[in-house]
C-alpha positions in Angstrom: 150.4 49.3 75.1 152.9 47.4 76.9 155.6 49.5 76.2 153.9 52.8 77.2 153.1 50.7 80.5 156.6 50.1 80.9 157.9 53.7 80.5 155.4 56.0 80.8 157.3 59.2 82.1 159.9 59.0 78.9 157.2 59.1 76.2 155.4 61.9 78.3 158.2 64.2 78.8 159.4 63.8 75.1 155.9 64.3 73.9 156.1 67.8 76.4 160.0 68.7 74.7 158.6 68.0 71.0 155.4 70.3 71.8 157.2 73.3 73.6 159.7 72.8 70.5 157.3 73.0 68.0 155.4 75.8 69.4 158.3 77.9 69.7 159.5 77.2 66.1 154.9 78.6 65.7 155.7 81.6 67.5 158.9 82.3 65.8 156.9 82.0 62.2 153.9 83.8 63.9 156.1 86.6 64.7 157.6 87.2 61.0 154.7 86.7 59.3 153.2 89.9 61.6 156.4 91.9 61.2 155.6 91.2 57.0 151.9 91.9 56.8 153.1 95.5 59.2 155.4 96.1 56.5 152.9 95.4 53.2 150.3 97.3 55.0 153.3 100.0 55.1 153.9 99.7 51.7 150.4 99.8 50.5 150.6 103.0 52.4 153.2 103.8 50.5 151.6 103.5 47.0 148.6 105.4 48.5 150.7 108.2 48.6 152.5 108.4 45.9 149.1 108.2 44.1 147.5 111.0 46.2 150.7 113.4 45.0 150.5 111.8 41.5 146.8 113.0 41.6 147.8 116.8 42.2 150.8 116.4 39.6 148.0 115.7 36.9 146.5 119.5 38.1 150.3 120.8 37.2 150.5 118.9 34.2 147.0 120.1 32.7 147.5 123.8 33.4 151.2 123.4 32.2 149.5 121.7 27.9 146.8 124.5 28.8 149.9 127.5 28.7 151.9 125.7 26.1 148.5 125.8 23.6 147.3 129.2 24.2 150.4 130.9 25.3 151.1 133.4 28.1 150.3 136.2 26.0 146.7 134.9 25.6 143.7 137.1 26.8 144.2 137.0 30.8 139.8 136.6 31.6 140.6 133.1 29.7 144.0 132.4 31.9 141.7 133.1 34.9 139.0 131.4 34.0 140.9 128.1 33.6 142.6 128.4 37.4 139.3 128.8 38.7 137.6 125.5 36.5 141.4 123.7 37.3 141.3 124.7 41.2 137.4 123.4 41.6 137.8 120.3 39.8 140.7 119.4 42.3 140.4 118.0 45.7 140.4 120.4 49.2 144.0 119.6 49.5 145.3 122.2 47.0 145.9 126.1 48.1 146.5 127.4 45.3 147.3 127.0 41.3 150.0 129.7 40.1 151.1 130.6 36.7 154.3 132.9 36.9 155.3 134.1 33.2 159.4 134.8 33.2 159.0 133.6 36.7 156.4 136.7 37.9 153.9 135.6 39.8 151.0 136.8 37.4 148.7 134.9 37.7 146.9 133.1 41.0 143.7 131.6 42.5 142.3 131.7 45.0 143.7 135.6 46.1 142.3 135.1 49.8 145.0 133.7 51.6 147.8 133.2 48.8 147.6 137.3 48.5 151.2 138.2 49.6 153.3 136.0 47.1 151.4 137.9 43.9 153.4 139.8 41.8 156.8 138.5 43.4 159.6 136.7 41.2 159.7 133.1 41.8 164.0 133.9 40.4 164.6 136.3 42.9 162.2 136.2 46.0 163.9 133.5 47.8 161.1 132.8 50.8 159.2 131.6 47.6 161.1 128.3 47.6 163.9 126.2 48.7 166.9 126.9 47.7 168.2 125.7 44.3 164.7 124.5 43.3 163.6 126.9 41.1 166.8 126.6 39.8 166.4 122.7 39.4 162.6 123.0 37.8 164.2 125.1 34.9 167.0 122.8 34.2 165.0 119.5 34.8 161.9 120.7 32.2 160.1 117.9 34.3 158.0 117.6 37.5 159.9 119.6 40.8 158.2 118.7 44.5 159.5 121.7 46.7 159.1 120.6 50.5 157.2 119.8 52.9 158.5 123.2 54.3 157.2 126.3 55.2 155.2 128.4 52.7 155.8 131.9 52.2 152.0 132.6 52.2 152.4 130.7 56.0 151.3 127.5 57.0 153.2 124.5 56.0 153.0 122.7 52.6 154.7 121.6 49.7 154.5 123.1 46.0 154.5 121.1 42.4 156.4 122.8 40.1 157.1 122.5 36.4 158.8 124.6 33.8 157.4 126.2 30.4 159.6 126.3 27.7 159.0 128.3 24.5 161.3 126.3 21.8 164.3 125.8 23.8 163.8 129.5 25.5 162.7 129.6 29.4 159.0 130.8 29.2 157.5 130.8 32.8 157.0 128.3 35.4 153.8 126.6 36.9 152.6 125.3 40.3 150.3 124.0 42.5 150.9 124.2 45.9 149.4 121.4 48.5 148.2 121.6 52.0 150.6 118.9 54.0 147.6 118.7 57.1 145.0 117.8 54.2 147.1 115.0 52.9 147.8 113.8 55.8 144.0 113.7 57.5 142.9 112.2 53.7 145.0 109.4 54.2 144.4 109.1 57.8 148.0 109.2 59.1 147.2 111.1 62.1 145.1 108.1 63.6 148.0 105.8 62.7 151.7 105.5 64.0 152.9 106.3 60.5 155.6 109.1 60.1 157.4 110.5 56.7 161.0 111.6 57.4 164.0 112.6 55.2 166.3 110.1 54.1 168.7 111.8 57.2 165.1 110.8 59.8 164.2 114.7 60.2 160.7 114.4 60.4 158.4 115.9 57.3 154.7 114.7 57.9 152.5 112.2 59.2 152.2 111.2 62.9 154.0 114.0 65.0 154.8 111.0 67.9 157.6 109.8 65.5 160.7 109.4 67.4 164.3 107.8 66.3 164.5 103.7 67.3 163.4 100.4 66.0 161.3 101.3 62.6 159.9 99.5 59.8 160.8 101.6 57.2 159.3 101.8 53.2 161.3 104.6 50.7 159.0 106.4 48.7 160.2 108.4 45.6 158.6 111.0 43.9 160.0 112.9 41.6 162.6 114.5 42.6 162.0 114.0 46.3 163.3 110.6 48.2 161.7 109.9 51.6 161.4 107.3 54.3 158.1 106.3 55.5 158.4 104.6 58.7 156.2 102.7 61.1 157.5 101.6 64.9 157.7 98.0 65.7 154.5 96.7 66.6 155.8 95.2 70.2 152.5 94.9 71.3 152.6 92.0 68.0 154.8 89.5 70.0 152.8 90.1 72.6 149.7 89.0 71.4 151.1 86.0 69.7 153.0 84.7 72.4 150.0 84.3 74.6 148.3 82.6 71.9 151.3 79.9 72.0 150.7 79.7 76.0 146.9 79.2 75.4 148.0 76.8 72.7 150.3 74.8 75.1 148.1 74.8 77.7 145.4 73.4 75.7 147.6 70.4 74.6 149.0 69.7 78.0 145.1 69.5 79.1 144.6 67.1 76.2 147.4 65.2 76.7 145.6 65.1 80.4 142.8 63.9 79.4 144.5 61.6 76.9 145.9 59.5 80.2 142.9 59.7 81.9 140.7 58.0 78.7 143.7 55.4 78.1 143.3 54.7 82.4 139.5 54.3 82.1 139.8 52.3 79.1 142.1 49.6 80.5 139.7 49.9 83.0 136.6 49.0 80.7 138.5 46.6 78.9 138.8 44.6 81.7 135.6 44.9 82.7 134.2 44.0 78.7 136.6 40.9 78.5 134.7 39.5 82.2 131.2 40.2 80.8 132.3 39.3 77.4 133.8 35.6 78.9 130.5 35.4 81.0 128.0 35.8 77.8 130.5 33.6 75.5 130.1 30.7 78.2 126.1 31.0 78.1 126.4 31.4 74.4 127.3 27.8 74.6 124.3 26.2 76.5 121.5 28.8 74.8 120.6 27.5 71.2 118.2 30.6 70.8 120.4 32.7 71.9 122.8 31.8 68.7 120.0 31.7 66.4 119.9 35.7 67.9 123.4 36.3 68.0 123.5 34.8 63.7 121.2 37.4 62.5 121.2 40.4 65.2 124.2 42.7 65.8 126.0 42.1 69.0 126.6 45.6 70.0 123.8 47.6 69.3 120.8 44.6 69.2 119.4 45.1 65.7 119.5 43.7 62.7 123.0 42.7 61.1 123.5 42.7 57.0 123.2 38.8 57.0 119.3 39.6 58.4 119.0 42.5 56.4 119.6 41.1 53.0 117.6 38.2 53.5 114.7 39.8 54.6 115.3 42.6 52.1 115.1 39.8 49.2 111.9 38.2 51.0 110.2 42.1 50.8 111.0 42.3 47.1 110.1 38.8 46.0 107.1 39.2 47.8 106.2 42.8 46.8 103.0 43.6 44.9 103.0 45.4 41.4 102.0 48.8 43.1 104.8 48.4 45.6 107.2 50.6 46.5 110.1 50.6 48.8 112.5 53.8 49.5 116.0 52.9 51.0 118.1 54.7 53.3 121.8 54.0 53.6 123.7 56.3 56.4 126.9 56.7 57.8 128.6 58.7 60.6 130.8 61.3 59.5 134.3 61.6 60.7 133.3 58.5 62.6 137.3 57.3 62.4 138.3 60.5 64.7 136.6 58.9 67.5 138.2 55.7 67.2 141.4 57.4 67.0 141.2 59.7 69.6 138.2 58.4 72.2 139.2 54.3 71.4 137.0 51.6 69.9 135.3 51.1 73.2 133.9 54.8 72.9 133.2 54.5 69.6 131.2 51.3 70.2 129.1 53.4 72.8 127.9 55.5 70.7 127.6 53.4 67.9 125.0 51.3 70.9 123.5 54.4 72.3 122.8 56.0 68.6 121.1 52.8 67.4 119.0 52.7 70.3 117.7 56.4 69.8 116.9 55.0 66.5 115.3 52.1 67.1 113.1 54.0 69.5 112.0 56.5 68.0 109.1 55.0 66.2 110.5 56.0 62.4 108.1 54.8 60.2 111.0 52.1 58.9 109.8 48.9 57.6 113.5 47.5 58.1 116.3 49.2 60.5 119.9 47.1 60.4 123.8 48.1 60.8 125.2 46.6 58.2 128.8 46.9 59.5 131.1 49.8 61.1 129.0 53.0 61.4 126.8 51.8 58.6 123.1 51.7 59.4 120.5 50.9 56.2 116.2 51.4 56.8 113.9 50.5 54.2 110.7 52.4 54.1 107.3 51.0 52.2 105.3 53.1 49.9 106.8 56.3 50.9 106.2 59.7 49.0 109.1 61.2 47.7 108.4 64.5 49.0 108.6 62.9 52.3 112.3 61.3 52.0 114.1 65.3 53.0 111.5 65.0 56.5 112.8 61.8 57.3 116.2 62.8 56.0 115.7 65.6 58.5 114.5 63.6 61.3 117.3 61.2 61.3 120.1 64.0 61.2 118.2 65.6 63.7 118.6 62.4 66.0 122.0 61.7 65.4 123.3 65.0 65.9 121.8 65.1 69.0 124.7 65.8 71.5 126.0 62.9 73.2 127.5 62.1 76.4 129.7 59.0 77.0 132.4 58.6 79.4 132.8 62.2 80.0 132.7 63.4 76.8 130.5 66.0 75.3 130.3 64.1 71.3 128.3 65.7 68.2 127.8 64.1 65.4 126.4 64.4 61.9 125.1 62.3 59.1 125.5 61.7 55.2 122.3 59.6 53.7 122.1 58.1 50.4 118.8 57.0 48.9 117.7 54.7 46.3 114.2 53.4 45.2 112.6 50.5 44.2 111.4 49.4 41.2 112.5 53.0 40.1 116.3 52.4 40.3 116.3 48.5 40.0 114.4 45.3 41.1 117.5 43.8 42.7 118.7 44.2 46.3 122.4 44.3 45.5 121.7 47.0 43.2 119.4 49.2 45.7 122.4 48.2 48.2 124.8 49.4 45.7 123.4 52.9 44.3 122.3 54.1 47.8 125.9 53.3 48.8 127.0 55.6 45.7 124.7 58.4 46.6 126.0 58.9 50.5 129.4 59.7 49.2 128.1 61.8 46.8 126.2 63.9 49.7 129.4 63.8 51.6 130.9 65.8 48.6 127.2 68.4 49.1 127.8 71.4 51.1 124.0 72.4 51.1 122.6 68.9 52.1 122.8 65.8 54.2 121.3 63.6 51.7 121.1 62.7 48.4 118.7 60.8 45.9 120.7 58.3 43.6 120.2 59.8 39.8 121.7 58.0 36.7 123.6 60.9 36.2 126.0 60.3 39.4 126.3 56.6 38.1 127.0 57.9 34.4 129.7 60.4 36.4 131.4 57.8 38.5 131.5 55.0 35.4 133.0 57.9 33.4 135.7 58.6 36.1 136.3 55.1 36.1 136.5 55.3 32.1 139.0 58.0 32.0 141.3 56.6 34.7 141.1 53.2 33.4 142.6 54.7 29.9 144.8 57.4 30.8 148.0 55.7 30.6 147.0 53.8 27.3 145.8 57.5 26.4 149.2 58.6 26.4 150.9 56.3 25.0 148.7 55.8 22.1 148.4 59.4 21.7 144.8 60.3 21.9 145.9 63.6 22.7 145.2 66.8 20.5 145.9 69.7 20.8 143.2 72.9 19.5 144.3 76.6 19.3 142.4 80.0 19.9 144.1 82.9 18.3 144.2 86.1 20.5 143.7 89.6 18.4 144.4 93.1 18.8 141.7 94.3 18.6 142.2 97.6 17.3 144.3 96.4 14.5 142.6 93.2 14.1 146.1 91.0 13.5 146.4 87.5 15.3 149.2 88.1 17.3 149.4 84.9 19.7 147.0 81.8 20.6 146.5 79.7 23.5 147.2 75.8 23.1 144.0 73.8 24.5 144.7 69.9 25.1 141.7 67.6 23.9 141.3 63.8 24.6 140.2 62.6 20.9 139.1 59.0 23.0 138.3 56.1 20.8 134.6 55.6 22.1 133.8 58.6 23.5 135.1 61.2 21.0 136.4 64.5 21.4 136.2 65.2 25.3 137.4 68.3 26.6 140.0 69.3 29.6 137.5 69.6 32.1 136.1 66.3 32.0 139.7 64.3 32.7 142.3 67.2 34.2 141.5 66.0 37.6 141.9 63.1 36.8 145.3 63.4 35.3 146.4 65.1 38.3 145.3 62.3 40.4 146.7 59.4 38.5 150.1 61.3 38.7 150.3 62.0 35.0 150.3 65.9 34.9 154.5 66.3 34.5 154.1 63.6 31.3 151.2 65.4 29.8 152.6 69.0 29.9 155.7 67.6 28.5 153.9 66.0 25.8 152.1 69.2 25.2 155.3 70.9 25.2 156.8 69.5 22.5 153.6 69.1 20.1 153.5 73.1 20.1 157.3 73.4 19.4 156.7 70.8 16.7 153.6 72.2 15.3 155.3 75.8 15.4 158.2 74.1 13.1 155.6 73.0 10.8 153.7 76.2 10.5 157.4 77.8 10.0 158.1 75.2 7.5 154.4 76.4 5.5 155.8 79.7 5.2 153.8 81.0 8.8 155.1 83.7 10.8 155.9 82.4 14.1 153.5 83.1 16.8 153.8 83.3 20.3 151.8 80.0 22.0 150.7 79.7 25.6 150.9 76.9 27.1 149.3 76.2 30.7 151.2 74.9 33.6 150.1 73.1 36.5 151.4 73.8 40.1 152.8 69.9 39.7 155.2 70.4 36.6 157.0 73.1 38.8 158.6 70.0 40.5 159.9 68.3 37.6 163.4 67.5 37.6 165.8 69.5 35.3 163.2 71.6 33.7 164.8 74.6 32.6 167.3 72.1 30.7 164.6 69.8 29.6 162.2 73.0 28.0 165.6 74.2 26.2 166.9 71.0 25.2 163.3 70.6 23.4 163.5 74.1 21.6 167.0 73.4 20.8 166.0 70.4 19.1 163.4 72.3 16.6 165.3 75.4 16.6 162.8 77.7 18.0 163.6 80.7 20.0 162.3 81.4 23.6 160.1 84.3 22.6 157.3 81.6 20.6 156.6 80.2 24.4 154.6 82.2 26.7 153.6 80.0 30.2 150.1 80.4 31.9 150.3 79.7 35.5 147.2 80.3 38.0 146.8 82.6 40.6 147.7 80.2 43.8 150.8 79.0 41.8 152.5 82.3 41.3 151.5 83.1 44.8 154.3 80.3 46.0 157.4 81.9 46.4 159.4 78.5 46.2 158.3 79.1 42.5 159.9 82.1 42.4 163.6 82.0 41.5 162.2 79.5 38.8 159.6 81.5 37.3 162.2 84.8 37.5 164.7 82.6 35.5 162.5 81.9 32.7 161.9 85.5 32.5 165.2 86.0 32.1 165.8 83.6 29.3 162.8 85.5 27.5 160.2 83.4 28.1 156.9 85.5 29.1 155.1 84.0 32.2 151.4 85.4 32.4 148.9 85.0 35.4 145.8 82.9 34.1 143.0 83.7 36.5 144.4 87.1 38.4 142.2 87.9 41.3 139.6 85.4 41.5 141.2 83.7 44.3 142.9 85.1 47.2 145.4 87.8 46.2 145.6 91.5 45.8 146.4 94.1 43.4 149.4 95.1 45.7 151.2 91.5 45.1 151.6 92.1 41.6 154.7 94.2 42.4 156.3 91.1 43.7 155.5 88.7 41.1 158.2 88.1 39.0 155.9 87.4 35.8 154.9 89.8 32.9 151.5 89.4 31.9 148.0 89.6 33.3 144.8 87.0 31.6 141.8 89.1 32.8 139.1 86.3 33.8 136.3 84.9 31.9 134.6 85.5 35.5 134.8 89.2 35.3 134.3 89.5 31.5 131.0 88.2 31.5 130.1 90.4 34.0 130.8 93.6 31.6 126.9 95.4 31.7 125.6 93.1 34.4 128.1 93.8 37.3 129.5 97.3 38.3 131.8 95.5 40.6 133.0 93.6 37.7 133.8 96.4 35.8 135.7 98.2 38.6 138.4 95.2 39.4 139.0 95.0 35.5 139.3 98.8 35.2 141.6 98.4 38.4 143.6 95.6 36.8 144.1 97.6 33.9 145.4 100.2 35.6 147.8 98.5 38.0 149.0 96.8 35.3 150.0 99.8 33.1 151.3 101.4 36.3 153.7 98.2 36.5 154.4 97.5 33.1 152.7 94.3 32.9 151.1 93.1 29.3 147.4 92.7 29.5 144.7 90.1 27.4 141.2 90.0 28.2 139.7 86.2 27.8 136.0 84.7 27.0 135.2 87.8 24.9 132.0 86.6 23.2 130.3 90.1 22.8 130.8 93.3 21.2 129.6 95.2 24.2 132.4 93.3 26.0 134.9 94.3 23.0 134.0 97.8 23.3 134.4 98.1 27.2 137.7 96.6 27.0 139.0 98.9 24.4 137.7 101.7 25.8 139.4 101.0 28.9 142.8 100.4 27.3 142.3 96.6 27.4 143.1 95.8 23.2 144.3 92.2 23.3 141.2 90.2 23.4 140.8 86.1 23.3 137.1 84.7 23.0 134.9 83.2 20.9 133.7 86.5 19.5 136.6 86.1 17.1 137.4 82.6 16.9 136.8 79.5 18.9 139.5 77.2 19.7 140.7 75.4 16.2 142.9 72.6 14.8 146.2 73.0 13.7 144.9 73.2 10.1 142.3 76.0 10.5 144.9 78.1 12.3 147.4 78.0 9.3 144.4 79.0 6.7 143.7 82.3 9.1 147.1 83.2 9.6 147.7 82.6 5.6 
């Protein structure tokens, strides 16, 4: 305090510099990260495109097997037929699906409109096509885009073409030609500033405002055809952002306002507190009573201190009849420590006096209101029904969040309330004391609640976290550790053809305890980068056992934790251990989770053990915060479909969708694909009807020990 007496200006204007500095480093940041999500929007664009054309290309593709099966020479009523049935199964953008035998236009639908390009040679007409394309469809025997460009027929479109081939002779050529204004109003480029150009920026489609100049620009490919799809700049961006760094700054310079004005008003107070304060400790001296007062009665707010409390608490129970019953209460404030840091002690104080007061006069039924210390208030109520502890719950939350005005300041607060009961709980005080305690910090944890009701499950559940953390080290080192495997199956051919390694803590008293009960723990005692290590090399070493039995080799996952990402001199470490049991990279496949491959300081790691062969899968794709459209950037190559949608197969038609959607984004990208928590065959037979074979669940096989895994495989 002295020295921000003594130099006041300095630590104000460096405060001001490190503030404008850091929101312009915010705006900088704010500004790419704008300019990126423009340019993934872009991109998801983009794909939509491609996958609208990709759509029309299946029409070409159909009618092109339909020729090659019944021939050109085939009865022409059946030819016809099949353009009509082909053209009304495909969407309004098509204009019209052609079959031209030796290049004649022969046959067509719909006539109306398309009437003056029957019966004209696709070879020799050239207002038919660009040129060289036709020429290109023959010798590529693939998939041909002619356009955007003119149509013969008029109006402005582009045509799909693909070849027919009769053995290795030219047979005829079919196509479907595309209405550029239907594609473009179907994905709604018209009501965006979206353009497609040329690779050379003539423009092709898409907003007719495009114009040469600062672009965000996305190549497309198709086929044969390369374009640009380009965005302009979103100026109006900056913009935006930079007047939510002024609103920002202006914001902190009225705090840091405000900050001054409570440290002024403070000293102010302080002074003030230390005369009454001297005043009241010189009568303290001459007033016997008053001391007898100031020994059992809190100071500040003029109710019952913990010394009081758990005497007369211990007088209630000795003196309590057999029928007796007493309900405690035992309340904090939340965030309590923000005022104190931000407001000062001599704020917090205040309300800690003004709050007590509302609830001393309230009239609450209380047989005993004290502050035990802090924010900590306790009540003890006699013979209360427990369907009455939520209303008084209620009530006090009610009164404590009751705004509050102290020195200018507008405060709202909230409350967390354990409870315990006696003789239900325990007969003794420190015990009541003790378990209410226990159950405020569990309603602290509650999102739905403000209180909570001590149960001997939350003391079994905190003794138990006690347990595991107690014995984690010893764990290791005495290795209590196990490892189970669950084999994953094709499911069509009904070989094993990898498992999942799933750590268990075989504990000495407790037994077999599985990874949900102490993971959390792990991570929080540190231990996560020892235990994956450890698991690392007890599936290399099991592997070279199995090998040694005369077992094929398998690949094993393994799952990684976000934690073992920052371990020193991994990549040499993880080949140093399969070195050592001469095991190739392909056994090892590495499960990471959905927010870990989302890092991208992961990235260059997890792309260089892809490199060295090791396969990297996502664990829990999409049940977090990612889309479909990031998969493309993960450099990974295999997707675990979730328990979470799994069970969902038959109940859930959203479910179903994301997995068929997975499925397909994943073929699209060449991604492998396994399905886990299988457990029933109406699961099974979605997932194989939807392409989805490799399956992992306990409708084959639960996780096993070492030992069952090499009688299956045998």
């Amino acid at each position: 305090m002295a020295f921000i007496n003594k130099k006041p200006l300095t630590i104000i204007l460096g405060f001001i510099a490190v503030l404008q500095l850091s929101l312009f480093y915010y705006y900088s940041l704010s500004v790419d990260r704008e300019y990126r999500a423009e340019k993934a929007d872009l991109s998801s664009q983009a794909v939509m495109l491609t996958s609208n054309i990709e759509e029309r290309v299946s029409i070409v593709k159909g009618v092109s097997s339909f020729i090659q099966t019944v021939g050109f020479d085939a009865d022409p009523n059946l030819i016809n037929q099949y353009l009509v049935t082909a053209y009304h199964n495909s969407s309004n953008s098509v204009m019209n699906i052609m079959i031209a035998p030796d290049g004649l236009i022969r046959y067509l639908y719909p006539l109306l409109g398309n009437t003056a390009i029957l019966g004209k040679s696709l070879l020799l007409d050239s207002a038919l096509s660009s040129p060289g394309m036709i020429q290109e469809t023959i010798r590529s025997r693939g998939i041909t885009i002619d356009g955007p460009r003119i149509l013969a027929q008029g109006g402005y479109g582009m045509v799909i073409r693909q070849a027919v081939y009769s053995g290795d002779a030219f047979a005829g050529i079919v196509s479907v030609t595309l209405k550029i204004d239907n594609i473009v109003t179907q994905l709604s480029l018209k009501d965006t500033s979206i353009s497609v150009t040329s690779p050379d920026h003539a423009f092709l489609f898409g907003n007719p405002s495009y114009k040469d100049g600062s672009q965000l620009t996305v190549p497309v490919t198709i086929y044969n055809q390369h374009w640009l799809m380009n965005l302009p700049m979103p100026s109006q961006k900056k913009w935006e952002v930079l007047r939510s760094v002024l609103w920002i700054d202006i914001a902190f310079l009225l705090v840091l306002a405000f900050i001054l004005y409570i440290f002024w008003h403070q000293s102010r107070f302080n002074r003030e507190l230390e005369r009454v304060v001297s005043i009241r400790t010189r009568d303290l001296r001459v007033s016997k009573s008053l001391y007898e007062k100031l020994a059992h009665y809190d100071s500040l707010t003029e109710i019952p201190n913990r010394r009081y409390f758990m005497d007369e608490f211990e007088r209630l129970l000795q003196s309590a009849e057999p029928t007796q019953t007493y309900t405690l209460f035992f309340f904090d404030l939340n965030r309590f420590k923000e005022i104190n840091d931000t407001l000062g002690h001599s704020i917090g104080n205040q309300v800690i006096k003004t709050l007590a007061s509302r609830l001393k006069s309230n009239q609450l039924p209380y047989k005993l209101f004290a502050r035990t210390g802090g924010d900590e208030f306790v009540m003890i109520f006699s013979d209360l029904h427990r369907e009455q502890i939520p209303v008084l719950a209620g009530q006090i939350s009610g009164l404590i969040s009751e705004t509050l005005l102290i020195s200018g300041a507008h405060l709202s607060l909230s409350t967390s309330i354990g409870v315990s009961l006696y003789p239900e709980h325990s007969l003794n005080k420190d015990d009541l004391l003790k378990f209410a305690d226990m159950s405020m910090y569990q309603a602290k944890m509650q999102e739905d609640g403000n209180y909570f009701i001590f149960d001997w499950q939350l003391r079994e559940k905190l003794e138990q976290k006690t347990m595991i953390a107690k014995y984690l080290h010893s764990a290791l080192e005495r290795e209590e550790f196990v490892l189970h495997y669950q084999p994953q199956i094709n499911a069509v051919t009904g070989k094993m053809i990898g498992m999942e390694a799933l750590i268990r803590w075989n504990h000495p008293e407790k037994g077999l305890i599985g990874p949900g009960t102490f993971i959390a723990a792990v991570e929080e005692a540190g231990l996560m980068i020892q235990l994956t290590d450890w698991v690392l090399r007890e599936v290399c070493r099991q592997l070279c056992e199995w090998r040694t039995l005369g077992m094929p080799l398998l690949r094993t996952s393994i799952n990684i934790s976000n934690s073992w990402f920052y371990n020193r001199n991994l990549i040499e470490n993880l080949f140093a251990v399969l070195d050592h049991y001469g095991l190739e990279t392909s056994v090892l496949e590495f499960e990471i989770t959905e927010s870990t491959a989302l890092l991208e300081e992961h990235y260059p790691l997890l792309q260089q053990m892809r490199d060295h062969g090791i396969i990297v899968s996502i664990d829990d794709f999409g049940t977090k915060y990612s889309s479909l459209n990031y998969l493309k950037h993960f450099p990974v190559n295999k997707i675990k479909i979730d328990r979470t949608f799994v069970t969902g197969i038959g109940v859930s038609s959203i479910d179903e969708t994301i997995i068929k959607s997975i499925v397909f984004v994943a073929s699209q990208l060449g991604y492998d694909l396994i399905a886990e928590g299988v457990e029933t065959q109406e699961q099974l037979e979605f997932l194989i009807k939807h392409n989805c074979t490799n399956i992992q669940g306990f409708f084959f096989f639960p996780p096993l020990p070492a030992e069952d895994i090499h009688r299956i495989a045998s």
